[in-house]
C-alpha positions as a LaTeX table, in Angstrom:
\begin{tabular}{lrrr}
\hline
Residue & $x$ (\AA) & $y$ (\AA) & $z$ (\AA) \\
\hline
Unk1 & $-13.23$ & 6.44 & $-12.93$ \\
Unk2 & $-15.49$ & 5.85 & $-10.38$ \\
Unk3 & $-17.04$ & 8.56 & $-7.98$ \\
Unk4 & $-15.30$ & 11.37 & $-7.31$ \\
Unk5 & $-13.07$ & 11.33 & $-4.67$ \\
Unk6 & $-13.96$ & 14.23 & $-1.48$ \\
Unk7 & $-11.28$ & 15.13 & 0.51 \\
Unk8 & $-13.30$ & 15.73 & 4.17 \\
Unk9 & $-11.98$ & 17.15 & 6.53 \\
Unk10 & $-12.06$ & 14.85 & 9.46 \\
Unk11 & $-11.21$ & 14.41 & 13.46 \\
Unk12 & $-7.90$ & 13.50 & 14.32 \\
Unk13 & $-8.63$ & 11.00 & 16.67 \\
Unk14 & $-9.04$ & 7.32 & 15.25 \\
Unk15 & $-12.61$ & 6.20 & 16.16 \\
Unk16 & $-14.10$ & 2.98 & 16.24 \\
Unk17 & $-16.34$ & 2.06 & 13.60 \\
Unk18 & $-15.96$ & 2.29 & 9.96 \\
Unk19 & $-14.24$ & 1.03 & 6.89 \\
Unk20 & $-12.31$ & $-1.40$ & 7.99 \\
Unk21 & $-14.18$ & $-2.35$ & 11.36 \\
Unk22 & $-12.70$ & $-0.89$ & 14.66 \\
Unk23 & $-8.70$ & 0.37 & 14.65 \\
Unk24 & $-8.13$ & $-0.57$ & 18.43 \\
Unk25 & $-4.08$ & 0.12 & 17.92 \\
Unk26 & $-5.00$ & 3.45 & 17.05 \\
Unk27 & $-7.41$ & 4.37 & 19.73 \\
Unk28 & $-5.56$ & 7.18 & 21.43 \\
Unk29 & $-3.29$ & 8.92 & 17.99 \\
Unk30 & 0.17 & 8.76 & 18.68 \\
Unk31 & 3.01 & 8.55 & 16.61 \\
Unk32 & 4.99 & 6.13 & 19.30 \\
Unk33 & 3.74 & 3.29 & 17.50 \\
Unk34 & 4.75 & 4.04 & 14.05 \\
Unk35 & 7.50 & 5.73 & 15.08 \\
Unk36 & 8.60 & 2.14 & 16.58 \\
Unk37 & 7.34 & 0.15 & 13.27 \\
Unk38 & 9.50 & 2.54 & 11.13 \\
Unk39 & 12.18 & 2.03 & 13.09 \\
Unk40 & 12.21 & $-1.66$ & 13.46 \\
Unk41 & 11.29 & $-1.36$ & 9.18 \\
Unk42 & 15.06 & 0.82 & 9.05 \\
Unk43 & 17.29 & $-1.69$ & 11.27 \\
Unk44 & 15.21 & $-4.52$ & 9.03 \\
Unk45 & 16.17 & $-2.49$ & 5.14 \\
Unk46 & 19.94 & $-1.93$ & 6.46 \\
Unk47 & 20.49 & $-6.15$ & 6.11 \\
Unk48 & 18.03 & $-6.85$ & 3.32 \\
Unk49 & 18.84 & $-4.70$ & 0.53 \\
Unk50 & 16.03 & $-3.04$ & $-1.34$ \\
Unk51 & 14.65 & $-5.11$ & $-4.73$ \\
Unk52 & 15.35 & $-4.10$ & $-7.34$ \\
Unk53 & 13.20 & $-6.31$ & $-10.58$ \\
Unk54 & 15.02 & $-6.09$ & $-14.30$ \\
Unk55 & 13.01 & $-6.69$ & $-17.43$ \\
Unk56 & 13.99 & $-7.07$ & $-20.91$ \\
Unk57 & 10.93 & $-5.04$ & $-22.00$ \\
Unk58 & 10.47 & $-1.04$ & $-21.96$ \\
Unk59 & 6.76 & $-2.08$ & $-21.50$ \\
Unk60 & 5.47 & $-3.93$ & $-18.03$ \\
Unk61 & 2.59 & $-4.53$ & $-15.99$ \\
Unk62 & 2.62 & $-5.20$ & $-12.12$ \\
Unk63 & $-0.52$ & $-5.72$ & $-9.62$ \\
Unk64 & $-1.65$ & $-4.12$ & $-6.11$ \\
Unk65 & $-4.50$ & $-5.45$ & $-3.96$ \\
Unk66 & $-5.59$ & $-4.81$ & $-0.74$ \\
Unk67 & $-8.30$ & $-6.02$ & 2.12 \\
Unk68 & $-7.26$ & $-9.73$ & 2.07 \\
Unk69 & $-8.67$ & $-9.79$ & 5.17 \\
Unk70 & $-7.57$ & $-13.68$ & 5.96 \\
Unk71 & $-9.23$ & $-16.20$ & 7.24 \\
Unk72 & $-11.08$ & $-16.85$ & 4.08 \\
Unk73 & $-8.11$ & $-17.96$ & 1.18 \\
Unk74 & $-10.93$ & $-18.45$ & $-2.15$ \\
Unk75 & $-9.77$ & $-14.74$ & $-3.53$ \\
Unk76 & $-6.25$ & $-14.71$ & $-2.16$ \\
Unk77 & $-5.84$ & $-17.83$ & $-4.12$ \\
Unk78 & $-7.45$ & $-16.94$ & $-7.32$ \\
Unk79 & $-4.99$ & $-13.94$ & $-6.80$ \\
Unk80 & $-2.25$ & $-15.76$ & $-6.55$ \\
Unk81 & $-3.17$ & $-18.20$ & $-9.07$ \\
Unk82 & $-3.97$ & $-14.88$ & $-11.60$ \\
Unk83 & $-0.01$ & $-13.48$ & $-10.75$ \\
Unk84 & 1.15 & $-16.47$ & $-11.05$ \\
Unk85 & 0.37 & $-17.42$ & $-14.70$ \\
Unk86 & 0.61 & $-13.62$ & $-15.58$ \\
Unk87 & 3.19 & $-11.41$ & $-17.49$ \\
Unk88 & 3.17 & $-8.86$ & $-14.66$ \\
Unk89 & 6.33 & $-8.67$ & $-12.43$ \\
Unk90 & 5.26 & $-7.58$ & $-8.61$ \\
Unk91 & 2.53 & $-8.04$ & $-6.71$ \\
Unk92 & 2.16 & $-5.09$ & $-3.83$ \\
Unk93 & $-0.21$ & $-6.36$ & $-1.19$ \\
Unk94 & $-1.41$ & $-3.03$ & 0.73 \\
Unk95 & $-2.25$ & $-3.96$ & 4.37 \\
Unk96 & $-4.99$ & $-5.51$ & 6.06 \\
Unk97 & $-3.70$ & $-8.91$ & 4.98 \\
Unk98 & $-5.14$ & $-10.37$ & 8.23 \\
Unk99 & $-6.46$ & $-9.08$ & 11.07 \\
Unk100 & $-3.52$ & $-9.40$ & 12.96 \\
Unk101 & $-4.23$ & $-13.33$ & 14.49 \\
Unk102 & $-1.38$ & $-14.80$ & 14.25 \\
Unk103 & $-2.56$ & $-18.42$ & 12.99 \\
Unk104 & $-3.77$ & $-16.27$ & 9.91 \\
Unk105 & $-0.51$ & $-14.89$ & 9.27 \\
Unk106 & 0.74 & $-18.01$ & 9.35 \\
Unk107 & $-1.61$ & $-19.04$ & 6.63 \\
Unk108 & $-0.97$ & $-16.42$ & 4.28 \\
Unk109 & 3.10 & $-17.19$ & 4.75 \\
Unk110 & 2.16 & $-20.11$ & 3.31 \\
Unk111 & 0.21 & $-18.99$ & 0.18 \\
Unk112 & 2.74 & $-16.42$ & 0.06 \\
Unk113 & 5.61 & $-18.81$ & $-0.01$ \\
Unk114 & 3.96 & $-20.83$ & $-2.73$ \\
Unk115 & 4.13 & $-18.07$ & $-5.03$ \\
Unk116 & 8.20 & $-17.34$ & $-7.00$ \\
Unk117 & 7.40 & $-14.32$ & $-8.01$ \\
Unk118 & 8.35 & $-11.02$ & $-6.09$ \\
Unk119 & 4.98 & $-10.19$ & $-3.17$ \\
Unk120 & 5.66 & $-6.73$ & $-1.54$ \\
Unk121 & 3.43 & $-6.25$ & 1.58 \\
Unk122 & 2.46 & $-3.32$ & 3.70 \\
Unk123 & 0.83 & $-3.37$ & 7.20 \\
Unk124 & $-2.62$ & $-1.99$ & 7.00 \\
Unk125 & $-4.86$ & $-1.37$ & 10.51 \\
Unk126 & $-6.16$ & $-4.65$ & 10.64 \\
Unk127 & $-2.76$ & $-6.29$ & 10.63 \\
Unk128 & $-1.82$ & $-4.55$ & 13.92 \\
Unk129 & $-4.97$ & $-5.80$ & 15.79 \\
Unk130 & $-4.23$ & $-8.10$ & 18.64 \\
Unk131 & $-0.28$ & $-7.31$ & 18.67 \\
Unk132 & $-0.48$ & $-8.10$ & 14.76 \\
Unk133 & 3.10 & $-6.16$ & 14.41 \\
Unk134 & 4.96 & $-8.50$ & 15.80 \\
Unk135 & 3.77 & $-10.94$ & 13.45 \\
Unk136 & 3.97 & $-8.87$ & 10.81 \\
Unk137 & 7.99 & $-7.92$ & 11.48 \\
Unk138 & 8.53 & $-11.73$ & 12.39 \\
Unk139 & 7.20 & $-12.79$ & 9.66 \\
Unk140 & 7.91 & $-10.57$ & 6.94 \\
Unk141 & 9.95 & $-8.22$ & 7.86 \\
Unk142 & 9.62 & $-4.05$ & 6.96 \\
Unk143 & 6.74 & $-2.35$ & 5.81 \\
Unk144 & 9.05 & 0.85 & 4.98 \\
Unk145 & 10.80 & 0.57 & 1.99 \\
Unk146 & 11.15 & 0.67 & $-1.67$ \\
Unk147 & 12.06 & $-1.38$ & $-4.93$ \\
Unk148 & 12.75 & $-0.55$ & $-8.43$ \\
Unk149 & 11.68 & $-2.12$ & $-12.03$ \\
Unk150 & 14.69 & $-0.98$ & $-14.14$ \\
Unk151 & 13.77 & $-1.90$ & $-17.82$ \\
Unk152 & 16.95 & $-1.57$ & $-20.84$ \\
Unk153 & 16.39 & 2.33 & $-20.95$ \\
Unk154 & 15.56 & 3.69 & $-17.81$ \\
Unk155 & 14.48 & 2.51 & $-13.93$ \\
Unk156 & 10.98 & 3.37 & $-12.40$ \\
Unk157 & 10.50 & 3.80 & $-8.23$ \\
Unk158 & 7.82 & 2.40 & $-6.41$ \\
Unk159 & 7.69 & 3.39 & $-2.67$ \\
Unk160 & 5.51 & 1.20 & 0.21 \\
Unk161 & 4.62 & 3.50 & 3.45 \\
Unk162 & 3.22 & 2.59 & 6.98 \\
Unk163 & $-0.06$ & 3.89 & 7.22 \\
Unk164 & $-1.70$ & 1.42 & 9.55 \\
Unk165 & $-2.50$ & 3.63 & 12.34 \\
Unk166 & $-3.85$ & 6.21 & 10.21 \\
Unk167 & $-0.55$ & 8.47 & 10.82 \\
Unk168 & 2.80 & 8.28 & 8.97 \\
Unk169 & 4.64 & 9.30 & 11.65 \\
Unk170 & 7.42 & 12.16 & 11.56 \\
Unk171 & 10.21 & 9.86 & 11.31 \\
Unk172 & 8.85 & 8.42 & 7.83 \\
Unk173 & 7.57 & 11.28 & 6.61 \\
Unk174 & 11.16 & 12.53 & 6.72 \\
Unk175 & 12.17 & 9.24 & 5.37 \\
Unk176 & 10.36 & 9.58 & 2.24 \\
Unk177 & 11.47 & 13.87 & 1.97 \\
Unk178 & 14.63 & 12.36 & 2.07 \\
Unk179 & 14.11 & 9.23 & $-0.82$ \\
Unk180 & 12.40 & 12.17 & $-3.01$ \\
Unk181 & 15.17 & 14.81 & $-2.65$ \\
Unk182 & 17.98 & 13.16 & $-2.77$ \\
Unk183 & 16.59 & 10.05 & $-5.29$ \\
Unk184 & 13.32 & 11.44 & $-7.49$ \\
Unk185 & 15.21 & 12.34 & $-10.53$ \\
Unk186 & 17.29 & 9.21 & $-10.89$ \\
Unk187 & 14.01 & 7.02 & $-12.06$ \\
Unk188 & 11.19 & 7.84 & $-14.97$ \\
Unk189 & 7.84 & 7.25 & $-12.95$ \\
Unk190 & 7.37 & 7.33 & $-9.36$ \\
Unk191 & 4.80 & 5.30 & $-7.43$ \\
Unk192 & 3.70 & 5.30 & $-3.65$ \\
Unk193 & 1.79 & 2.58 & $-2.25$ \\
Unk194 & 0.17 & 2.49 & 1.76 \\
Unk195 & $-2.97$ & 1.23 & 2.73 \\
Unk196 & $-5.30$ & 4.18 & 4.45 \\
Unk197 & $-6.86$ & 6.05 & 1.54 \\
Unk198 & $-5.24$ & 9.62 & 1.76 \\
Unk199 & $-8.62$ & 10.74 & $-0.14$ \\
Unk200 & $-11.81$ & 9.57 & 1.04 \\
Unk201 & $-14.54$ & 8.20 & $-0.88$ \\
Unk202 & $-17.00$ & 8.31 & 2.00 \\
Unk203 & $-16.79$ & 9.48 & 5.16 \\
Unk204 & $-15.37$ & 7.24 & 7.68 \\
Unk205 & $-13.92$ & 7.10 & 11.46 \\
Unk206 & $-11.56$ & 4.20 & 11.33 \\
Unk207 & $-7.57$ & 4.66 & 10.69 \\
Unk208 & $-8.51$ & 8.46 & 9.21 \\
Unk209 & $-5.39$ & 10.43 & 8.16 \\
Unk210 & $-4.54$ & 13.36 & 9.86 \\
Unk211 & $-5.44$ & 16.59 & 7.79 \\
Unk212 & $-2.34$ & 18.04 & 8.01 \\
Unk213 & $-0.36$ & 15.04 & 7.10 \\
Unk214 & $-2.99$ & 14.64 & 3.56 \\
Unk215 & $-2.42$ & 18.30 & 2.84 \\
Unk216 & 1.53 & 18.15 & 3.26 \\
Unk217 & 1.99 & 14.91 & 0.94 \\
Unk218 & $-0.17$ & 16.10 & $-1.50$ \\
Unk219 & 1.90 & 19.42 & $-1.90$ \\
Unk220 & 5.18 & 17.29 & $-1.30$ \\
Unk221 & 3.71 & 14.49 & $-4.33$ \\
Unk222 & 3.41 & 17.34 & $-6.75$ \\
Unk223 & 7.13 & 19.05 & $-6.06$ \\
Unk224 & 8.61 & 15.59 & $-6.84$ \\
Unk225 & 6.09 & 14.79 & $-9.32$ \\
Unk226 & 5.02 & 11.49 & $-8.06$ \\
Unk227 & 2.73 & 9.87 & $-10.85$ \\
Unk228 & 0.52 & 7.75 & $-9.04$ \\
Unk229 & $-0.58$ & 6.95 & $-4.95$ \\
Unk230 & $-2.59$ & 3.69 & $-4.58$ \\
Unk231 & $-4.35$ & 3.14 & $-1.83$ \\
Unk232 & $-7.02$ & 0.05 & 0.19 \\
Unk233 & $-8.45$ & 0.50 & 2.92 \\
Unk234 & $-12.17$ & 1.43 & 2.18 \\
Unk235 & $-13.24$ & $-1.18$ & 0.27 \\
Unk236 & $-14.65$ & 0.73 & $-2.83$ \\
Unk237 & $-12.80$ & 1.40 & $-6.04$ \\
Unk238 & $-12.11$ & 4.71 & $-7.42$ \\
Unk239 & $-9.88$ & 7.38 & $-8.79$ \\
Unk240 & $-8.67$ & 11.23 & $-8.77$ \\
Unk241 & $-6.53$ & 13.29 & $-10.35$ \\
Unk242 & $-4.56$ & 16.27 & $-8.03$ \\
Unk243 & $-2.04$ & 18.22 & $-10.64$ \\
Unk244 & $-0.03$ & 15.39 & $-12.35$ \\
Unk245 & $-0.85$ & 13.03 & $-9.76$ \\
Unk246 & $-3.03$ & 9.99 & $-10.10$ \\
Unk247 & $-4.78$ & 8.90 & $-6.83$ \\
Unk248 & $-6.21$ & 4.81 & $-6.58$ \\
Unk249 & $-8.23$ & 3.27 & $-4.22$ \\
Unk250 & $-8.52$ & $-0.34$ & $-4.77$ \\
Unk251 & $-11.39$ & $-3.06$ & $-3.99$ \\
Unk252 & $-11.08$ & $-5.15$ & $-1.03$ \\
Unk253 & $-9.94$ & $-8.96$ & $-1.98$ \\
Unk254 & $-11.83$ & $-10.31$ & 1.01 \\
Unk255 & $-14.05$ & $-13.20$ & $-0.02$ \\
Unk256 & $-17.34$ & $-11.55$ & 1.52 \\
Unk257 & $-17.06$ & $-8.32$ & $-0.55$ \\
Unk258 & $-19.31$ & $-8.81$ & $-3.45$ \\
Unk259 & $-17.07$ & $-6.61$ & $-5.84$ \\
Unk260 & $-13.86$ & $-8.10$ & $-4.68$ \\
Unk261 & $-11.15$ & $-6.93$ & $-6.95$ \\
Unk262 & $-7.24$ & $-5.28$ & $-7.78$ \\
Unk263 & $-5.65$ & $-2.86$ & $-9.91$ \\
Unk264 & $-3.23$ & $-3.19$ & $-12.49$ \\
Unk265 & $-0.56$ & $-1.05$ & $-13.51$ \\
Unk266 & 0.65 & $-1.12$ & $-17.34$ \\
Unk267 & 3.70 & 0.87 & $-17.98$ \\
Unk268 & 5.32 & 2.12 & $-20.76$ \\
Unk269 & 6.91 & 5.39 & $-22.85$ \\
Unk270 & 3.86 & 7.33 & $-22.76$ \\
Unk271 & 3.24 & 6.60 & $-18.99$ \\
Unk272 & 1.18 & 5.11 & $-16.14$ \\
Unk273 & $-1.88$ & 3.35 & $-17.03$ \\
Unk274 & $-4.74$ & 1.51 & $-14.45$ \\
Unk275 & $-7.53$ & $-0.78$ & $-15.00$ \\
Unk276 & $-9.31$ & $-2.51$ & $-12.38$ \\
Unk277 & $-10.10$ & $-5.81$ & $-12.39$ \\
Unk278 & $-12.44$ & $-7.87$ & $-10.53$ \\
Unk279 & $-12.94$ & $-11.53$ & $-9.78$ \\
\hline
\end{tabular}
């Protein structure tokens, strides 16, 4: 299980050192900028339909990483190579896939593009560095959205959320109110994926959540009864449990990280199961 997870309570304003380096998008919090990535994420979802993945099998697996941080490609590959030549059937990518160059976008495209099974990606802080965005939307298109695994008996939600800046923005957070209320109780198990932790495993000052924002999911997780949150971000594995909800944090992937490593999710009847894995 890991340590146990602290919720601190912690400034608002993103600061410049920490997890995952300096979050220079986020310098001065404002919501303008995720505002304008969730809106450019909606006009994006309203011409490419959300996924949804069909299995013969009531039982499935499906894998989330985070921290690819590329340049280096050694653990994106053997990550790619593991999907690959694996039963599960997604692979959600949580942010900081790059740190926002665009030449290292353009290398991941390609590893991504070599791979024929479903990738789902997310921005994470890093990806917005140096105007990273416009990459990102270029490249790949929405980092709002959701897809569903619908087995022979019933269909399970999985929903990926903007968390880059270290705010989700008013706009999204309605978004997702929305997707609970009017959507929850049409699937078995729900999942939501973004890449700041929402609960911190050490205290940090880069791409923090705002307080408010942590408390008002958590309450808005447990109405719907959302099963599981996974989360990057800081690098360091571990694991809660809030009420009926499970909350991840997954290893970074990033060559340099000495316990690189991922999560995978095994589903079935009885629920939502994790084990992480490591290189």
């Amino acid at each position: 299980m890991g340590n146990k997870i602290k919720i601190f309570v912690l400034l608002s304003l993103t600061g410049f050192f920490g997890a995952c380096e300096a979050d220079f998008s986020g310098l001065i919090r404002s919501t303008d900028r995720v505002e304008k990535r969730f809106s450019q994420s909606v006009d994006y979802n309203q011409s490419h339909p959300y996924q949804n993945i069909s299995t013969a099998s009531e039982n499935y697996s499906l894998l989330i990483a985070s921290d690819l941080h590329i340049g280096g490609t050694k653990n994106t590959r053997e990550l790619f190579e593991t999907y690959e030549s694996s039963d599960n059937l997604a692979l959600v990518l949580a942010g900081d896939i790059v740190t926002g160059q665009r030449e290292d976008y353009e290398v991941f495209r390609t590893l991504k593009d070599s791979v024929e099974k479903p990738v789902f990606l997310i921005t994470g802080n890093h990806d917005l560095f140096f105007d990273g965005w416009k990459t990102f939307y270029e490249f790949f298109g929405s980092s709002t959205y959701y897809f569903t695994v619908s087995t022979p008996e019933v269909p399970d939600l999985y929903i990926c959320l903007d968390s880059g800046g270290g705010t989700f923005g008013k706009s999204q957070i309605k978004w997702l109110e929305d997707l609970l209320k009017d959507n929850r109780d049409n699937y078995r198990y729900c999942t939501v994926i973004s890449h700041v932790n929402m609960l911190r495993t050490r205290r940090t000052t880069s791409a923090n959540p705002l307080v408010e924002e942590v408390a008002y999911l958590i309450n808005l997780f447990a109405e719907y009864k959302v099963n599981l949150v996974v989360n990057g971000h800081d690098h360091v594995q571990d694991a809660a449990q809030l009420g009926n909800t499970t909350y991840l944090i997954t290893d970074a992937v990033v060559d340099s990280y000495e316990n690189a490593g991922y999560v995978r999710i095994d589903v079935d009847a009885t629920g939502l199961k994790y084990e992480f894995k490591r290189f």
